[in-house]
GUTOR-260394 format. One line per field, with one value per residue (C-alpha): x, y, z; residue number from 1. Coordinates in pm, 1 decimal. Layout:
N
px <- [X, ...]
py <- [Y, ...]
pz <- [Z, ...]
resi <- [NUM, ...]
END
This chain:
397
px <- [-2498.6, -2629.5, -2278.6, -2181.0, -2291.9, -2473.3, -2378.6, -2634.2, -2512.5, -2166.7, -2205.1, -2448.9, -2180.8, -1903.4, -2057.0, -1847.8, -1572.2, -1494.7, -1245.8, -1134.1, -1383.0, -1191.0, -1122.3, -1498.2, -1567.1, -1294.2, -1458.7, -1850.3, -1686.1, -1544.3, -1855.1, -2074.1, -1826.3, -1912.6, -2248.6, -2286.5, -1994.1, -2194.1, -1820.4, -1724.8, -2098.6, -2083.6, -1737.2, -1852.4, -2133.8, -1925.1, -1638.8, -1862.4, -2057.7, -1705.9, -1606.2, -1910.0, -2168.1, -1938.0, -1742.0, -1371.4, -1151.9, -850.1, -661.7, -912.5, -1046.9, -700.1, -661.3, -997.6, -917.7, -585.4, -751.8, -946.8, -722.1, -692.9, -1028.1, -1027.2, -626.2, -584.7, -919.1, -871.0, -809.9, -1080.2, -1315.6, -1150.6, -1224.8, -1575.7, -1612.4, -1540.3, -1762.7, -2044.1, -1964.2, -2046.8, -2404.4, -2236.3, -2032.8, -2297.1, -2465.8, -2232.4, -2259.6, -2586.9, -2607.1, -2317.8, -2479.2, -2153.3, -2183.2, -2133.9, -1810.2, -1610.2, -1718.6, -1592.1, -1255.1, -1248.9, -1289.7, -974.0, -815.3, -949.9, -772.0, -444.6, -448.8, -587.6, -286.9, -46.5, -174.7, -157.4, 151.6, 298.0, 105.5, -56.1, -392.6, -685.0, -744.1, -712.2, -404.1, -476.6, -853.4, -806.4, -622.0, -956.3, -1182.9, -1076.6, -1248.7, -1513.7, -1641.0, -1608.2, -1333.6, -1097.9, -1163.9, -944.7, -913.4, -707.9, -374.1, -387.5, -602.5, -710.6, -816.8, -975.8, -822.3, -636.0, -283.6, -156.0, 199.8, 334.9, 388.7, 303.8, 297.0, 309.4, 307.1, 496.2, 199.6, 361.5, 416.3, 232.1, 554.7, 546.1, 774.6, 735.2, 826.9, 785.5, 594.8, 715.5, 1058.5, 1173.6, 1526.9, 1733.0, 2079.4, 2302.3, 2233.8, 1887.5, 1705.8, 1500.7, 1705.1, 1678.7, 1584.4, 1754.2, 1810.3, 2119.9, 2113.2, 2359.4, 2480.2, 2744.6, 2584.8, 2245.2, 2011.7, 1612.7, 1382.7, 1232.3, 919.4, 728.9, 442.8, 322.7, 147.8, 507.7, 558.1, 735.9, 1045.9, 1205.8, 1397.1, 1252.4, 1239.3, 1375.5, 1145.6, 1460.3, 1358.1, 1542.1, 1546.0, 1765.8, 2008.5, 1936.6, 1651.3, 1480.1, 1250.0, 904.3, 751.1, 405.4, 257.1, 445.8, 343.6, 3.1, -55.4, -188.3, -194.3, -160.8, -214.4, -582.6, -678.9, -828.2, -579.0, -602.8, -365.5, -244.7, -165.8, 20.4, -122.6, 109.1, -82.8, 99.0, 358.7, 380.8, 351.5, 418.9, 105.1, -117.6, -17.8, -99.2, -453.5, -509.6, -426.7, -664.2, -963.8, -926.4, -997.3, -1270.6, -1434.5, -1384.6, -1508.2, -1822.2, -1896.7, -1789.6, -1855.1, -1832.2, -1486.6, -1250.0, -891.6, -607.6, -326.7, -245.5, -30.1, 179.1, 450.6, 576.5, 976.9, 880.6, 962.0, 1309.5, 1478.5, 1772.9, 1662.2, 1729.6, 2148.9, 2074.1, 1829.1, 1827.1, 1629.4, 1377.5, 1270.7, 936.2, 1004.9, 1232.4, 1021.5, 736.6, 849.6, 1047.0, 655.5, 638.6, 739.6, 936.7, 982.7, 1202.3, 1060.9, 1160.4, 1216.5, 1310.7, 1451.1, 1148.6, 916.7, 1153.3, 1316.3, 958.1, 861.7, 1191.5, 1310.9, 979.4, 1148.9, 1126.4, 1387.1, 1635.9, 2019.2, 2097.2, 2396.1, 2225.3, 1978.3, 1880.2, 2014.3, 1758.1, 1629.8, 1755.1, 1560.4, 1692.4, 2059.2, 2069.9, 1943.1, 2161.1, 2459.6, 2383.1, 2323.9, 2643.4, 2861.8, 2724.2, 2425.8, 2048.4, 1707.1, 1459.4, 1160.8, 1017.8, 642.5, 596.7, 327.8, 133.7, -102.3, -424.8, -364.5, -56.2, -131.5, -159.9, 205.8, 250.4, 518.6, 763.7, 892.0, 824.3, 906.3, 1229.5, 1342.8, 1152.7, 1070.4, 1473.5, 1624.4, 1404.1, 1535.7, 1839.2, 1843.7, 1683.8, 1977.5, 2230.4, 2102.2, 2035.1, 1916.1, 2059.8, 2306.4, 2159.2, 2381.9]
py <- [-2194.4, -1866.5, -1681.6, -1802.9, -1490.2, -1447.0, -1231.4, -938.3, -920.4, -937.2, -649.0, -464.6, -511.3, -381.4, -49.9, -24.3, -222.6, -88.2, -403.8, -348.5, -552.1, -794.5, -915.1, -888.4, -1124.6, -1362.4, -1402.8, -1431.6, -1705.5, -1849.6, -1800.5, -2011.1, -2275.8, -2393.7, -2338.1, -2725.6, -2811.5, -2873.4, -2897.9, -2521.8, -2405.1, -2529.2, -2412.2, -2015.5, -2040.8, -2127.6, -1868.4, -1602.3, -1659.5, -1703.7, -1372.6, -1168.7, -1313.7, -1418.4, -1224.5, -1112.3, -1428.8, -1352.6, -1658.7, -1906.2, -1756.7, -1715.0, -2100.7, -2231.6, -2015.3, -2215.6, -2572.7, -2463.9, -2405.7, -2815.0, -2835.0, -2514.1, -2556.1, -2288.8, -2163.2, -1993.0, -1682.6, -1645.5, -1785.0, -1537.5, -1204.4, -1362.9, -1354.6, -1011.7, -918.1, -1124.1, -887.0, -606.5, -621.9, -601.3, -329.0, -107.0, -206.7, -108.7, 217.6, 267.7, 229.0, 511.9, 716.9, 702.4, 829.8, 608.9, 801.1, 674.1, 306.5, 313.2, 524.8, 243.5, -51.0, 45.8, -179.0, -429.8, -363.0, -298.5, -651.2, -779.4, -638.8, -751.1, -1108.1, -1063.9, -915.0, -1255.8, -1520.8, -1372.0, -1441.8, -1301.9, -1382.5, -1208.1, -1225.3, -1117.6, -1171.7, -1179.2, -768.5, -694.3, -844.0, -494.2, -258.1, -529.9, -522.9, -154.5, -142.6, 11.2, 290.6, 460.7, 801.7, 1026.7, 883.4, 663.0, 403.5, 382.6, 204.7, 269.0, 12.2, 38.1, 166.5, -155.7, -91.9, -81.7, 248.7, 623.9, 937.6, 1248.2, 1622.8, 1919.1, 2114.7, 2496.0, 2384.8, 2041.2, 1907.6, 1510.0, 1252.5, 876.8, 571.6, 236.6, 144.9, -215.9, -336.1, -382.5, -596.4, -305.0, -268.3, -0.9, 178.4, 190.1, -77.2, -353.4, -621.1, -872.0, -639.3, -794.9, -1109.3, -903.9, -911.3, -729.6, -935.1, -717.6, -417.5, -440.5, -338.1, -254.5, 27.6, 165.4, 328.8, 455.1, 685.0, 785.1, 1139.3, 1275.2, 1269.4, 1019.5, 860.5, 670.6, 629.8, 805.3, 767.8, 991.8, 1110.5, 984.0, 593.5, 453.1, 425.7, 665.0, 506.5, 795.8, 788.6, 1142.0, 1287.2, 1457.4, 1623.0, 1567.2, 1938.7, 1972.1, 1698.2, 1544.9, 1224.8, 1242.6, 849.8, 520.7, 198.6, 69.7, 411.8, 441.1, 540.0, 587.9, 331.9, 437.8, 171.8, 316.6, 135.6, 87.6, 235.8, 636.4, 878.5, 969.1, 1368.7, 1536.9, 1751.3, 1463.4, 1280.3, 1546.8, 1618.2, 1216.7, 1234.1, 1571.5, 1391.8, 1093.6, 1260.5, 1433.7, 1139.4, 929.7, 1239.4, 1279.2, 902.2, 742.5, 1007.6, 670.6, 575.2, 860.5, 870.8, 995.0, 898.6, 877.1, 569.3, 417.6, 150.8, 79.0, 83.4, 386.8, 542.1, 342.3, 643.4, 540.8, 680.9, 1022.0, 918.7, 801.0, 1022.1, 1382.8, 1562.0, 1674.3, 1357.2, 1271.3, 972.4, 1212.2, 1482.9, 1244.9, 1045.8, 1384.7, 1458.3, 1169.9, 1054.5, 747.7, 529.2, 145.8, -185.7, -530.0, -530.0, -665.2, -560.0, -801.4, -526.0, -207.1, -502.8, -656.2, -272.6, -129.0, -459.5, -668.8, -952.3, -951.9, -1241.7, -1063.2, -1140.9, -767.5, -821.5, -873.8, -636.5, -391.2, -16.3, 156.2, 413.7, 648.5, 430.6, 140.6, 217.1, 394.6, 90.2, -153.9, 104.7, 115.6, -241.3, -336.9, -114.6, -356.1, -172.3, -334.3, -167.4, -219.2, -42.0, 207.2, 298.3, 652.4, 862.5, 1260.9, 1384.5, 1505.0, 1860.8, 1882.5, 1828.7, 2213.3, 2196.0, 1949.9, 2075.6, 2176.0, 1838.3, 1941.3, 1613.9, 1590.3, 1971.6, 2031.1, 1751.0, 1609.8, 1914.3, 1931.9, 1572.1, 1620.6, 1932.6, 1730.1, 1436.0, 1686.1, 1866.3, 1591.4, 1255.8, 913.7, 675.4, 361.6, 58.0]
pz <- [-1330.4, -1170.6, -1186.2, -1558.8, -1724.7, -2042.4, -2342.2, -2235.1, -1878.6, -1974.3, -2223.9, -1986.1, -1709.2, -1919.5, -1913.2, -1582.5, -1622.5, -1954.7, -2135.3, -2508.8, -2737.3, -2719.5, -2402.0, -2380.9, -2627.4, -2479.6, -2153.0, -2378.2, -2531.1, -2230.6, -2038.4, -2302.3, -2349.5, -1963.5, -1974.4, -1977.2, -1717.2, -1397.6, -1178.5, -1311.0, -1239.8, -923.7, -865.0, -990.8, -750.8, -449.4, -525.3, -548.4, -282.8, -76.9, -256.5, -199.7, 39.6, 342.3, 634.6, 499.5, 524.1, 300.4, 414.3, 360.1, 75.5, -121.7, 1.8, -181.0, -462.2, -535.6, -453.2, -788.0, -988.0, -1037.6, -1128.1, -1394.5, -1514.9, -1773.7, -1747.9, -1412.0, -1510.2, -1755.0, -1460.8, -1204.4, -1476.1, -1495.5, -1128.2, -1096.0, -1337.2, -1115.6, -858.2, -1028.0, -859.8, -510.9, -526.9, -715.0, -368.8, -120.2, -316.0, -318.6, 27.0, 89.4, -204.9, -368.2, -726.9, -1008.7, -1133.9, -873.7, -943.2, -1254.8, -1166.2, -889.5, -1159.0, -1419.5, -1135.7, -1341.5, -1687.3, -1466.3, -1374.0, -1696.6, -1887.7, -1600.7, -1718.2, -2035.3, -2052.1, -1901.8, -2116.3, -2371.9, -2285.5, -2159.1, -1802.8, -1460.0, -1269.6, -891.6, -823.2, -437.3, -491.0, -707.8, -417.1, -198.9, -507.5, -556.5, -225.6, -196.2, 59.4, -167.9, -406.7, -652.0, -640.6, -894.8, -922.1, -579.6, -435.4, -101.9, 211.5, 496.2, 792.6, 1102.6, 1198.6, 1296.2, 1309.3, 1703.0, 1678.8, 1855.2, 1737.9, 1956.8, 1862.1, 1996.4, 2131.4, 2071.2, 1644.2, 1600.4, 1519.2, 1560.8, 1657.0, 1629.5, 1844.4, 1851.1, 2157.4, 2154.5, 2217.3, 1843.1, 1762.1, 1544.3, 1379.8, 1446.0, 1111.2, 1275.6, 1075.5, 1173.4, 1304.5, 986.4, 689.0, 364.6, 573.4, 746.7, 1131.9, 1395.6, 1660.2, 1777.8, 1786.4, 1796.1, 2013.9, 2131.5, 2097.8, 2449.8, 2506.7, 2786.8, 2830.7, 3179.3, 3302.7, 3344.4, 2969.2, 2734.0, 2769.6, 2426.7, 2115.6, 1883.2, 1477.0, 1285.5, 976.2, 740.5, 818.4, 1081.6, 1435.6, 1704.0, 1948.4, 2215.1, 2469.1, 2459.4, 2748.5, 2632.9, 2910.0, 2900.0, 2953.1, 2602.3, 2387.8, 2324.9, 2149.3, 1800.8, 1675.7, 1845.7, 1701.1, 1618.8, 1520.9, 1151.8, 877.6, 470.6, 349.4, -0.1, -278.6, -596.2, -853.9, -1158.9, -1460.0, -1497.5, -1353.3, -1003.6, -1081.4, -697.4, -826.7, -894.3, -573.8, -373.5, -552.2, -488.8, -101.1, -36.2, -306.1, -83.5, 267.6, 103.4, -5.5, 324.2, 481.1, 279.6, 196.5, 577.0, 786.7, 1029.5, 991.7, 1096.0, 1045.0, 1197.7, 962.0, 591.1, 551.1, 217.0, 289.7, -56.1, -235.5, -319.1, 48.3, 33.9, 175.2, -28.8, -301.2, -147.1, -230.2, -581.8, -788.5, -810.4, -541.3, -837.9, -929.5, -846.6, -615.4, -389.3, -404.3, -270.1, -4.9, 156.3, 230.5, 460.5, 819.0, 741.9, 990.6, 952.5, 901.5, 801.5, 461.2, 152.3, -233.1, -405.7, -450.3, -542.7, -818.9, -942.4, -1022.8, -1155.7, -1372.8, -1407.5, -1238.1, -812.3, -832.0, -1123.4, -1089.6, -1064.6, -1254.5, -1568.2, -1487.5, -1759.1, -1778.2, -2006.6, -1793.4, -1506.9, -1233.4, -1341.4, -1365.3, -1026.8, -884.8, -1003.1, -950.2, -600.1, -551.5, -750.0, -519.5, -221.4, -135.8, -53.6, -150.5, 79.1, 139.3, 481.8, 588.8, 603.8, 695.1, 687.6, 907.4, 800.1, 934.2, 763.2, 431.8, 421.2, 479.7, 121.0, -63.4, 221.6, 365.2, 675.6, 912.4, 699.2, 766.6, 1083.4, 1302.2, 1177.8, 1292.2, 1608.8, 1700.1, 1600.0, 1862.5, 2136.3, 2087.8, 2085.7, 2390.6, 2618.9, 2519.6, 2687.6, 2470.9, 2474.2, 2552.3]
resi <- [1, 2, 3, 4, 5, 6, 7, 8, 9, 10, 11, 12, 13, 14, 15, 16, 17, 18, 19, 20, 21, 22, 23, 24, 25, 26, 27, 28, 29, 30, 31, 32, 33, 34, 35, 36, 37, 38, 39, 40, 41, 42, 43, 44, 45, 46, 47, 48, 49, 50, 51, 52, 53, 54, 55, 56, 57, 58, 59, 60, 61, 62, 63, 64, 65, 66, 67, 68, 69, 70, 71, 72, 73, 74, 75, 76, 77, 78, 79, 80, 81, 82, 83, 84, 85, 86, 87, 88, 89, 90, 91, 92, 93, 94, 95, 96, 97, 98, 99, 100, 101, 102, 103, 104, 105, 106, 107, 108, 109, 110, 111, 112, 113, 114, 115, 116, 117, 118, 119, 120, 121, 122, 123, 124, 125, 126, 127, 128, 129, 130, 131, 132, 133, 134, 135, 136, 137, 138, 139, 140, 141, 142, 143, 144, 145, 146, 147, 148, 149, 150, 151, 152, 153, 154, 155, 156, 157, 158, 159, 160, 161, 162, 163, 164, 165, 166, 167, 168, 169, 170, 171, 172, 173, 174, 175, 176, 177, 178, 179, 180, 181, 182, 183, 184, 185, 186, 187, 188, 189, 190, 191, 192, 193, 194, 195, 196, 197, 198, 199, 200, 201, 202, 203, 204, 205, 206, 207, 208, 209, 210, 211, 212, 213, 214, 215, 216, 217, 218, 219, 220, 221, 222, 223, 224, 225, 226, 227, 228, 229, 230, 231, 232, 233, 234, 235, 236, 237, 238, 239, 240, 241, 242, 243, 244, 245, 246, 247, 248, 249, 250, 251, 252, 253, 254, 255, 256, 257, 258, 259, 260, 261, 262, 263, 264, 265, 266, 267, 268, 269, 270, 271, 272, 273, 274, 275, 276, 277, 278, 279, 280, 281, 282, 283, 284, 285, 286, 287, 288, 289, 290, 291, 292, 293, 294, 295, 296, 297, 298, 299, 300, 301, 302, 303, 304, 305, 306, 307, 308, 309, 310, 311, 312, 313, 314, 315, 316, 317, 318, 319, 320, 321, 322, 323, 324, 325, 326, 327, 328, 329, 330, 331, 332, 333, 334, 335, 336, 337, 338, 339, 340, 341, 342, 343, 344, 345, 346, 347, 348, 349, 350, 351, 352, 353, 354, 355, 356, 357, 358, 359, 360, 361, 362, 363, 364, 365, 366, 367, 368, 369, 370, 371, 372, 373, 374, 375, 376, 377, 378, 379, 380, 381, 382, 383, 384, 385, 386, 387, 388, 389, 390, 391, 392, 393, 394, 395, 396, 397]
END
């Protein structure tokens, strides 16, 4: 019974998380209708300490959290709203501890309407769709700042990235052998492999220097091996080092202004608050960075504009995300897909002419965020690889 808040602590709570009066008094009512149901009591008091009180164990945790769902049927996500709110005491913990002023907490906790309205939007009810996504801002691991959110976590992608020592120009290379298509995607993105013509990344770093395919900064892999002697190029990120991994979340515009502002508020915060957890690299893998996008909107628009700020680089991807954002609907027939907007009828356009969406990673530097604005690994580092393949690289059989 210790988690099934009362009336006072709900209202005191909402202080932070900041729900429309009603909602509130949705979850107050749902909250004293089980007062006297010993199996949900129970239930609440082993979810939260699973959610709050034991080592991160997203697997196991998302698992228990769905074996529940038989026991609360259409009250889970009324339960799962009123377990966030019982973890309001936690996070105000985590920071306290990293003196982390109480503005941010709240910025951090509009997460919490975002999903709200995402499940209400769907059923018509008040309830919490994605309680395990919340768990990141409720344990203070992820924190929203100005129009992003962000993480702090390793680079776990198998790849390097090296700079030209004379202009701090990077370049970027898979350092594991990766299956890839001839366009230069990853062998099996949109469930389309190459047979004929595919073929494997190569990477090798000794004190001589660095010999490879690289990735060009447009999103997809080079068929050329390049030479990097190694008085010339110093390596600026390797896998395992700490990263801020953006998340977009979907509550405004993406203004290039605001994005920016976000990305510089968020290295000043990880630099102020966890002076413990350096990073190397600003990550985002999202649609969003679908390079393809470059072909169908105008180079003004806001999602060109962005992603020409970042070092894309291939993975194996998908069109469920870039159609669950643009039409609502991850599994839409895009034939009957709706037109209304310019987003959505470049999309289907594209797709329609036999085209797949699909999605990169990309990444900045910290030091060049000064540079923010210019594109610079699109204009620069592209033209510098494109020299280097013209000049002397090795074809790749």
């Amino acid at each position: 019974m210790e988690h099934i808040l009362d009336l006072e602590s709900l209202t005191e709570a909402n202080r932070f998380f900041m729900l429309s009066g009603k909602r509130l008094q949705d979850l107050i009512s749902l909250s004293e209708g089980m007062k006297g149901d010993e199996t949900v009591s129970l239930l609440m008091d082993e979810m939260h300490g699973l959610f709050f009180h034991t080592a991160d164990n997203a697997a196991s945790t998302a698992a228990r959290w769905r074996e529940a769902g038989s026991a609360l049927a259409e009250r889970q996500a009324g339960v799962a709203a009123l377990l966030a709110f019982s973890g309001l005491d936690h996070m105000m913990a985590v920071y306290r501890d990293r003196r982390i002023p109480d503005g941010f907490l709240r910025d951090s906790l509009r997460d919490m309407t975002i999903w709200m309205d995402d499940y209400e939007e769907r059923t018509g009810q008040t309830g919490l769709s994605n309680v395990e996504w919340l768990l990141h801002t409720l344990r203070g691991i992820l924190f929203r700042l100005g129009r992003f959110q962000f993480f702090h976590r390793p680079f776990n992608w198998k790849v390097a990235v090296v700079v030209r020592n004379e202009d701090r120009l990077p370049l970027a290379f898979f350092t594991e052998p990766v299956n890839l298509r001839s366009d230069g995607q990853v062998d099996g993105t949109n469930d389309i492999h190459d047979k004929e013509c595919g073929w494997k990344s190569r990477y090798e770093r000794t004190e001589a220097g660095i010999a490879g395919t690289p990735l060009h900064p447009g999103g997809y892999a080079v068929k050329r091996e390049v030479l990097l002697p190694g008085e010339s190029w110093t390596l600026a990120v390797k896998s395992g080092d700490g990263m801020l991994d953006i998340h977009i979340p979907k509550d405004g515009k993406m203004e290039f202004k605001d994005s920016r502002d976000s990305i510089l508020a968020a290295m000043d915060f990880f630099n102020r608050f966890f002076p413990d957890k350096p990073y190397r690299i600003i990550h985002l893998c999202t649609w969003f960075l679908d390079a393809q996008f470059q072909k169908i909107l105008y180079p003004e628009s806001n999602i060109v504009r962005f992603q020409r700020e970042f070092y894309l680089f291939p993975v194996k991807a998908t069109h469920i995300g870039c159609y669950d954002r643009v039409f609502g609907d991850g599994g839409i027939d895009i034939s009957s897909a709706p037109e209304d907007t310019t987003l959505r009828k470049a999309v289907k356009s594209f797709v329609m002419a036999g085209n797949n969406m699909r999605y990169n990673a990309g990444f900045i530097l910290p030091e060049d965020m000064a540079h923010f604005g210019e594109a610079r690994y699109q204009t620069l580092s592209a033209a510098m690889l494109d020299e280097m393949v013209s000049a002397g690289s090795r074809s790749i059989e």
